[in-house]
MINURO-643561 format. One record per residue: residue in three letters; residue number from 1; x, y negated, z of N, C-alpha, C, O in turn. Coordinates in nm, 2 decimals, padded with zeros to 4 digits, always signed. Example, Ala and Ser with C-alpha at 12.3 -4.5 7.8 and 13.67 -1.06 7.14 Angstrom:
2
+-------+-------+--------+--------+--------+--------+--------+--------+--------+--------+--------+--------+--------+--------+
! rovex ! lummi !   n_xx !   n_yy !   n_zz !  ca_xx !  ca_yy !  ca_zz !   c_xx !   c_yy !   c_zz !   o_xx !   o_yy !   o_zz !
+-------+-------+--------+--------+--------+--------+--------+--------+--------+--------+--------+--------+--------+--------+
!   Ala !     1 ! +01.32 ! +00.57 ! +00.78 ! +01.23 ! +00.45 ! +00.78 ! +01.32 ! +00.33 ! +00.78 ! +01.42 ! +00.33 ! +00.85 !
!   Ser !     2 ! +01.28 ! +00.22 ! +00.71 ! +01.37 ! +00.11 ! +00.71 ! +01.29 ! +00.00 ! +00.79 ! +01.34 ! -00.11 ! +00.80 !
+-------+-------+--------+--------+--------+--------+--------+--------+--------+--------+--------+--------+--------+--------+
This chain:
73
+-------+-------+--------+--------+--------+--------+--------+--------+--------+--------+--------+--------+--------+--------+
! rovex ! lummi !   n_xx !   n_yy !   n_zz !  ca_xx !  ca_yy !  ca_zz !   c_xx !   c_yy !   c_zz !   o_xx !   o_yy !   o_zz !
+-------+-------+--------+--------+--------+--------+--------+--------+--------+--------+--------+--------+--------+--------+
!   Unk !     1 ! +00.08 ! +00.12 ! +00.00 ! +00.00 ! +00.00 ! +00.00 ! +00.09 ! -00.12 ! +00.00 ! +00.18 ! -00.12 ! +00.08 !
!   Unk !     2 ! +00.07 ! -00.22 ! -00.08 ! +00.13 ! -00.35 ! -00.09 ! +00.07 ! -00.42 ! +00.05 ! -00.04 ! -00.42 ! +00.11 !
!   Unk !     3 ! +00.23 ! -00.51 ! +00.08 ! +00.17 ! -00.59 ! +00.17 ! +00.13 ! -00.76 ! +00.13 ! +00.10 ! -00.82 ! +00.03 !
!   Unk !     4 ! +00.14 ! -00.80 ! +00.26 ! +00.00 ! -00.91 ! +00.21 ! -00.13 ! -00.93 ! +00.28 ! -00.15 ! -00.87 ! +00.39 !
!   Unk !     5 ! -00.23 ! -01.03 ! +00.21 ! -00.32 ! -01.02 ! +00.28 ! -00.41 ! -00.97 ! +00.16 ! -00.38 ! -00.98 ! +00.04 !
!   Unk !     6 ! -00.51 ! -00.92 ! +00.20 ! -00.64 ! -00.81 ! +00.09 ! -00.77 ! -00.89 ! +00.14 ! -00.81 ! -00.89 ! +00.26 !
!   Unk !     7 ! -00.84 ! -00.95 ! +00.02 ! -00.95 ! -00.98 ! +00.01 ! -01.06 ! -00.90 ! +00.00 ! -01.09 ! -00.85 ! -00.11 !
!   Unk !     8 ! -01.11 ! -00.88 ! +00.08 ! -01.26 ! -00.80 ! +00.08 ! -01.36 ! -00.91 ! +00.06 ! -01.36 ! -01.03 ! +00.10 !
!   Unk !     9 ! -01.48 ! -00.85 ! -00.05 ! -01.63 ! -00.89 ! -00.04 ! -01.71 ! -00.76 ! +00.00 ! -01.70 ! -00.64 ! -00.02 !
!   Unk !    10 ! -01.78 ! -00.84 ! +00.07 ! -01.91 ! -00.74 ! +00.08 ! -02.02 ! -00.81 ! +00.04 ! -02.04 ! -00.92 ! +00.09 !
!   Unk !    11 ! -02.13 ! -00.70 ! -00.09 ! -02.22 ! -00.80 ! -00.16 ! -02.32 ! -00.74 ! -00.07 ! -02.33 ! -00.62 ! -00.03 !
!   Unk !    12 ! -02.42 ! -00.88 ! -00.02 ! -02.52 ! -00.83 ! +00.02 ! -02.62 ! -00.87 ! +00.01 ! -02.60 ! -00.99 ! +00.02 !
!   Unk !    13 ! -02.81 ! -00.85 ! -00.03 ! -02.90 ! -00.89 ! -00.06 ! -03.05 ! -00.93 ! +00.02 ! -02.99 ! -00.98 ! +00.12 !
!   Unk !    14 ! -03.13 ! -00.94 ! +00.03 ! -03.22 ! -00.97 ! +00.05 ! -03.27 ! -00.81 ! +00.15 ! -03.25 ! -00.71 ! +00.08 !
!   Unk !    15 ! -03.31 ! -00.80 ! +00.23 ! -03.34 ! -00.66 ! +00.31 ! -03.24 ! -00.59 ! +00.37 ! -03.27 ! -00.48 ! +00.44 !
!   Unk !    16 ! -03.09 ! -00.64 ! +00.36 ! -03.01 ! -00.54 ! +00.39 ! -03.03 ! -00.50 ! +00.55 ! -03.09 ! -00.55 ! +00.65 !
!   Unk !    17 ! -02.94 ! -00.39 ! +00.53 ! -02.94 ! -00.37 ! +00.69 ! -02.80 ! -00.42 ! +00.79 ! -02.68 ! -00.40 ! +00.78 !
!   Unk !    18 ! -02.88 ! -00.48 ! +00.89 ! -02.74 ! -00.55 ! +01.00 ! -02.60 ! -00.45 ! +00.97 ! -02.49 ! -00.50 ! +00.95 !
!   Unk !    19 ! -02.65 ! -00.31 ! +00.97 ! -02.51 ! -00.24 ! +01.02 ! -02.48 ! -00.23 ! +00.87 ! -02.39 ! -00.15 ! +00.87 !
!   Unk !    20 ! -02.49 ! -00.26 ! +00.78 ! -02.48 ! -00.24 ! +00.65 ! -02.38 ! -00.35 ! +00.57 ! -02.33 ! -00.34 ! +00.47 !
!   Unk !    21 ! -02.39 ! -00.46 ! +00.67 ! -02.28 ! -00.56 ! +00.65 ! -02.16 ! -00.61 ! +00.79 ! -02.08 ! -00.69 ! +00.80 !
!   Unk !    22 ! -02.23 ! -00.47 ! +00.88 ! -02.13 ! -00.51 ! +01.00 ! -02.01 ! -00.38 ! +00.99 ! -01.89 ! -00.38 ! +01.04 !
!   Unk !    23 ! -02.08 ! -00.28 ! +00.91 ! -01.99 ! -00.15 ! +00.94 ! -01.85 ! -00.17 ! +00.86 ! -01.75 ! -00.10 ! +00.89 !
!   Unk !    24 ! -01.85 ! -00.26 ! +00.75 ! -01.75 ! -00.25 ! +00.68 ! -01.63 ! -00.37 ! +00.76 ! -01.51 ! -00.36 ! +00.78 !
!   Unk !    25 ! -01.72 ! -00.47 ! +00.79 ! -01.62 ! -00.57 ! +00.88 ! -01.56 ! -00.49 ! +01.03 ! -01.48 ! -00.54 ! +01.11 !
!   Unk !    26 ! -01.62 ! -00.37 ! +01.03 ! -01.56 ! -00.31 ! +01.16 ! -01.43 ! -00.24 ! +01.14 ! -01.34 ! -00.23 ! +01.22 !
!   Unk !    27 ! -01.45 ! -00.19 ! +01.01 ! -01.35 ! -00.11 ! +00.98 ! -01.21 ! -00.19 ! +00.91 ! -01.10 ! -00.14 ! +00.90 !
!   Unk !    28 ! -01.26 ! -00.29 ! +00.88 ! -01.14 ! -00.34 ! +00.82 ! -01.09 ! -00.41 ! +00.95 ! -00.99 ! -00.36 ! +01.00 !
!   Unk !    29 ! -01.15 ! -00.50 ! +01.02 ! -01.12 ! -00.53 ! +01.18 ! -01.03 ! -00.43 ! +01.28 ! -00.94 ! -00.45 ! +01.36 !
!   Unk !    30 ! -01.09 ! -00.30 ! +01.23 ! -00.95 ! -00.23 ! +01.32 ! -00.86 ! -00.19 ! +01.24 ! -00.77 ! -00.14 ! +01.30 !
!   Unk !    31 ! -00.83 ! -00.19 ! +01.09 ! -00.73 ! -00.22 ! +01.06 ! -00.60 ! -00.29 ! +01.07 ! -00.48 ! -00.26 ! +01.06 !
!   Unk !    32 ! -00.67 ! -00.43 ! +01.08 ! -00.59 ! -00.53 ! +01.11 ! -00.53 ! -00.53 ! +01.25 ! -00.42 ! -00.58 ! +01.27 !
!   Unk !    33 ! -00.60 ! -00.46 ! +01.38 ! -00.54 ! -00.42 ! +01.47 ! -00.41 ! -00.32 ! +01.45 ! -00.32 ! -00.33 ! +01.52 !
!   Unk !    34 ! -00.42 ! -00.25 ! +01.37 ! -00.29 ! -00.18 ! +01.33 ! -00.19 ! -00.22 ! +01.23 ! -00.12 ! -00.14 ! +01.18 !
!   Unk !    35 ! -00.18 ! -00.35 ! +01.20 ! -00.10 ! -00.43 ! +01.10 ! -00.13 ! -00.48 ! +01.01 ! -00.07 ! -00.57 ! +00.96 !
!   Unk !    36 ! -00.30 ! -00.39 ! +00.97 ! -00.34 ! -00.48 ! +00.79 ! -00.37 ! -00.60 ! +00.85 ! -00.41 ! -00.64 ! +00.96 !
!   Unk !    37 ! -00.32 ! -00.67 ! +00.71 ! -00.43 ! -00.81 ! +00.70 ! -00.56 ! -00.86 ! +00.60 ! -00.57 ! -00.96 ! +00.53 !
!   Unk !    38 ! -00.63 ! -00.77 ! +00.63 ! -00.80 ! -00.78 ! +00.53 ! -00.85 ! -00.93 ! +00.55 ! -00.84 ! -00.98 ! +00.66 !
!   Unk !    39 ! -00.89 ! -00.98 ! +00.47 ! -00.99 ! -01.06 ! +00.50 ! -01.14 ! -01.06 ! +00.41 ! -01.14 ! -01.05 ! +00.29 !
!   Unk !    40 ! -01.23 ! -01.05 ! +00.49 ! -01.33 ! -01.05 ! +00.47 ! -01.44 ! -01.10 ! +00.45 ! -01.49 ! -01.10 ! +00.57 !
!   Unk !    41 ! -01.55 ! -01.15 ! +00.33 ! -01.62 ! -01.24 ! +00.32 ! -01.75 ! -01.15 ! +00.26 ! -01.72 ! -01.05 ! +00.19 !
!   Unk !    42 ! -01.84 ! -01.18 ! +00.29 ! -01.98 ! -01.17 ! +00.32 ! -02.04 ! -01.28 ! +00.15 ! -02.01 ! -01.40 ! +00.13 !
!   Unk !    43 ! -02.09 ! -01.21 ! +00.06 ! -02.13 ! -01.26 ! -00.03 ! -02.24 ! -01.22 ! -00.08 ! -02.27 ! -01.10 ! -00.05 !
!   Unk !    44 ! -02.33 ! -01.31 ! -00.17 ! -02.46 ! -01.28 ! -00.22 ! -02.40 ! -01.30 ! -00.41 ! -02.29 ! -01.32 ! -00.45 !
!   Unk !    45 ! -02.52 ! -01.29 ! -00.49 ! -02.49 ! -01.27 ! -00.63 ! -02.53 ! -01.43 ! -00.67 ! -02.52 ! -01.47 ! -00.78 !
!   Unk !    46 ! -02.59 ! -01.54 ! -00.55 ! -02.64 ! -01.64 ! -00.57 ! -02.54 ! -01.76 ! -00.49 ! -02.52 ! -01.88 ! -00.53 !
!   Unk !    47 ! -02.49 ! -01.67 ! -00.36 ! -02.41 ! -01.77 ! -00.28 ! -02.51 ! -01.80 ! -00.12 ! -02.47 ! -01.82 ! -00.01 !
!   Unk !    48 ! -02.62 ! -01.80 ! -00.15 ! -02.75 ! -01.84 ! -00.09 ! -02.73 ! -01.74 ! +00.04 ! -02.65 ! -01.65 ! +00.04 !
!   Unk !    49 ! -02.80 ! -01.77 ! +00.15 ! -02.82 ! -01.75 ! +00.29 ! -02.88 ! -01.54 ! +00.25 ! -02.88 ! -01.49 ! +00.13 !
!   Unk !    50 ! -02.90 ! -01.49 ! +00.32 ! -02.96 ! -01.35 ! +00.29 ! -03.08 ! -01.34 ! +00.42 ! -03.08 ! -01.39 ! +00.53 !
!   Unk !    51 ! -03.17 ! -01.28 ! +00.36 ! -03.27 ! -01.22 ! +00.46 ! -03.28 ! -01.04 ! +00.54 ! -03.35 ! -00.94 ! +00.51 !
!   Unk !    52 ! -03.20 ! -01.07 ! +00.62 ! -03.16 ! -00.91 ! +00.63 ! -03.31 ! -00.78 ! +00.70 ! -03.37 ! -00.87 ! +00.76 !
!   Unk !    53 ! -03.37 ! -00.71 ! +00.72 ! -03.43 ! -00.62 ! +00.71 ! -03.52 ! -00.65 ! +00.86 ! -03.64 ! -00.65 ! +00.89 !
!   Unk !    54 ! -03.38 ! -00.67 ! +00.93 ! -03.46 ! -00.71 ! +01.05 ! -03.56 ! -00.79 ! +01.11 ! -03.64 ! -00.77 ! +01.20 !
!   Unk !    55 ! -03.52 ! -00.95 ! +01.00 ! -03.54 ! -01.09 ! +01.03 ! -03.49 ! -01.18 ! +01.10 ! -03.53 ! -01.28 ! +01.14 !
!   Unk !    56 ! -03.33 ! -01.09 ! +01.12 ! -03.28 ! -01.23 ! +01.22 ! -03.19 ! -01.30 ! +01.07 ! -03.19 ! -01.27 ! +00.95 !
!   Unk !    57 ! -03.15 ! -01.40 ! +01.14 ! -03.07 ! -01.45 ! +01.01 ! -02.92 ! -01.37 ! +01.00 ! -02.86 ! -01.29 ! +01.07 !
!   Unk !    58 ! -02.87 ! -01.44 ! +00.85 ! -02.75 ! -01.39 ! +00.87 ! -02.65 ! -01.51 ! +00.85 ! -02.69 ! -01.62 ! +00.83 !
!   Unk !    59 ! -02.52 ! -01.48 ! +00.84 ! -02.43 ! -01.58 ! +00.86 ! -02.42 ! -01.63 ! +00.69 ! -02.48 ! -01.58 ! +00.61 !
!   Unk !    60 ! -02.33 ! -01.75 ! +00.66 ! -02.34 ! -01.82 ! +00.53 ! -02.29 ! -01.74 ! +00.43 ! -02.20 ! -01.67 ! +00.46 !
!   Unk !    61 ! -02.33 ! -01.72 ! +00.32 ! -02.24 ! -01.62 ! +00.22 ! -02.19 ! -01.68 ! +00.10 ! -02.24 ! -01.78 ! +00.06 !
!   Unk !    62 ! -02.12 ! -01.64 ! +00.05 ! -02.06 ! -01.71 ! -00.11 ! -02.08 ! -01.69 ! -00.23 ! -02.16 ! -01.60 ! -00.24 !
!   Unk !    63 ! -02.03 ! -01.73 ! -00.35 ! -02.12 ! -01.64 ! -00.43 ! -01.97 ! -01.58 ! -00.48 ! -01.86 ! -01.64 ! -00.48 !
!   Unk !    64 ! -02.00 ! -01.47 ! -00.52 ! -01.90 ! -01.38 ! -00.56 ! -01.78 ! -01.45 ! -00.70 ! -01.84 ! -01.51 ! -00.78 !
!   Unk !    65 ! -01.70 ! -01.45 ! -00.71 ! -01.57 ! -01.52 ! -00.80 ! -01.65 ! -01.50 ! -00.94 ! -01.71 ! -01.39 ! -00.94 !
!   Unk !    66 ! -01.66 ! -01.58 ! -01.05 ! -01.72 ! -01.53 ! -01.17 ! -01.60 ! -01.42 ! -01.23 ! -01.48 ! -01.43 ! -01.20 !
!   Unk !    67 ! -01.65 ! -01.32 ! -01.32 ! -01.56 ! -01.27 ! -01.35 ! -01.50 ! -01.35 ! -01.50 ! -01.59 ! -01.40 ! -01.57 !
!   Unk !    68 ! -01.36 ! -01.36 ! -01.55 ! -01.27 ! -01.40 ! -01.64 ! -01.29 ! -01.34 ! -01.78 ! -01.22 ! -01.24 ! -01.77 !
!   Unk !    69 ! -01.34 ! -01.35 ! -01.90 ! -01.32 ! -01.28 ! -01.97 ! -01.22 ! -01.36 ! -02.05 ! -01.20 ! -01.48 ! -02.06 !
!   Unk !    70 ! -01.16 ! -01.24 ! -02.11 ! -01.03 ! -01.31 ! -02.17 ! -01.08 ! -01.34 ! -02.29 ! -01.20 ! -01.33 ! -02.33 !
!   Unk !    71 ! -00.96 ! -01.40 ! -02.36 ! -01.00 ! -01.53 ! -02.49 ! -00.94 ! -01.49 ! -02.60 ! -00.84 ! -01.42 ! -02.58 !
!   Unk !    72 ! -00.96 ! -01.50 ! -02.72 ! -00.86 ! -01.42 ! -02.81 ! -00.80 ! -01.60 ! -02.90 ! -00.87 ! -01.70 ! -02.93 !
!   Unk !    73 ! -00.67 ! -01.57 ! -02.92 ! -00.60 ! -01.69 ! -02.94 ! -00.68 ! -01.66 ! -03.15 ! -00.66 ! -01.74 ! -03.24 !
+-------+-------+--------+--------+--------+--------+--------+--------+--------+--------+--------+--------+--------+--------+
């Protein structure tokens, strides 16, 4: 594994479930207790807040990086 720090998204939508965007920040969380450096961001396909399953709120999200298509010279 390269070192460094490692960007995680987790895409998440409208219904999700709490543990469904907490289980993955857990796991990379104890990673980083063992040396990784993950970083981790919480994203929608809009950027927009999410409504998760339960109804509590959820924290701010981003919208995912557009993807690059390349150009032909």
């Amino acid at each position: 594994m390269s070192s460094g720090t490692h960007r995680v998204a987790v895409l998440v939508h409208d219904g999700v479930k709490l543990l469904d965007m907490a289980d993955p920040a857990e796991v990379f969380g104890e990673a980083n207790l063992l040396g990784a450096d993950y970083r981790i961001t919480l994203v929608s396909t809009t950027g927009a807040d999410v409504a998760p399953r339960s109804g509590c709120g959820s924290p701010s999200t981003a919208a995912p990086p557009r993807s690059r298509t390349p150009t032909r010279s």
